[in-house]
C-alpha positions, 0 to 999 in steps of 0.5 A: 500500500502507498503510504498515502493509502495508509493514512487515509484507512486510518483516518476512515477506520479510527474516525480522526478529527481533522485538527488531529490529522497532522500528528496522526500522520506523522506518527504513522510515517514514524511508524512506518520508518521504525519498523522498516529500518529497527524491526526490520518487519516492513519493507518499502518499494519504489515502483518505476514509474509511480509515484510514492513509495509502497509498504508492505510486510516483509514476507509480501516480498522476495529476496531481491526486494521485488513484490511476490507475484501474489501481492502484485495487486497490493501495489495500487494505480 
């Protein structure tokens, strides 16, 4: 998922107010940072082409870092 797409279905799921926003999504591009580079639980992938970075789970991907055929349709348009 973008991480765009994150923050907006966090925002949608747990109902933000709109002068929370701000924070919200930094945490979440905190979180997103810890666990990508300490837990090493996430991994983040530039698609060619595309705008932003994709997150997924680090089992949603193969040893060269590319997406697995089954999680393609994860790396929205």
């Amino acid at each position: 998922m973008r991480v765009g797409s994150i923050i907006r279905e966090a925002f949608d799921q747990f109902d933000i107010a709109e002068d929370e926003q701000k924070s919200v999504e930094q945490a979440i591009y905190n979180g997103l940072n810890r666990l990508q580079k300490v837990n090493e639980e996430v991994i983040g992938y530039v698609v060619p082409n595309k705008k932003g970075r994709y997150y997924g789970l680090k089992d949603w991907f193969n040893e060269d870092g590319s997406p697995k055929e089954e999680f393609l349709d994860k790396v929205e348009d």
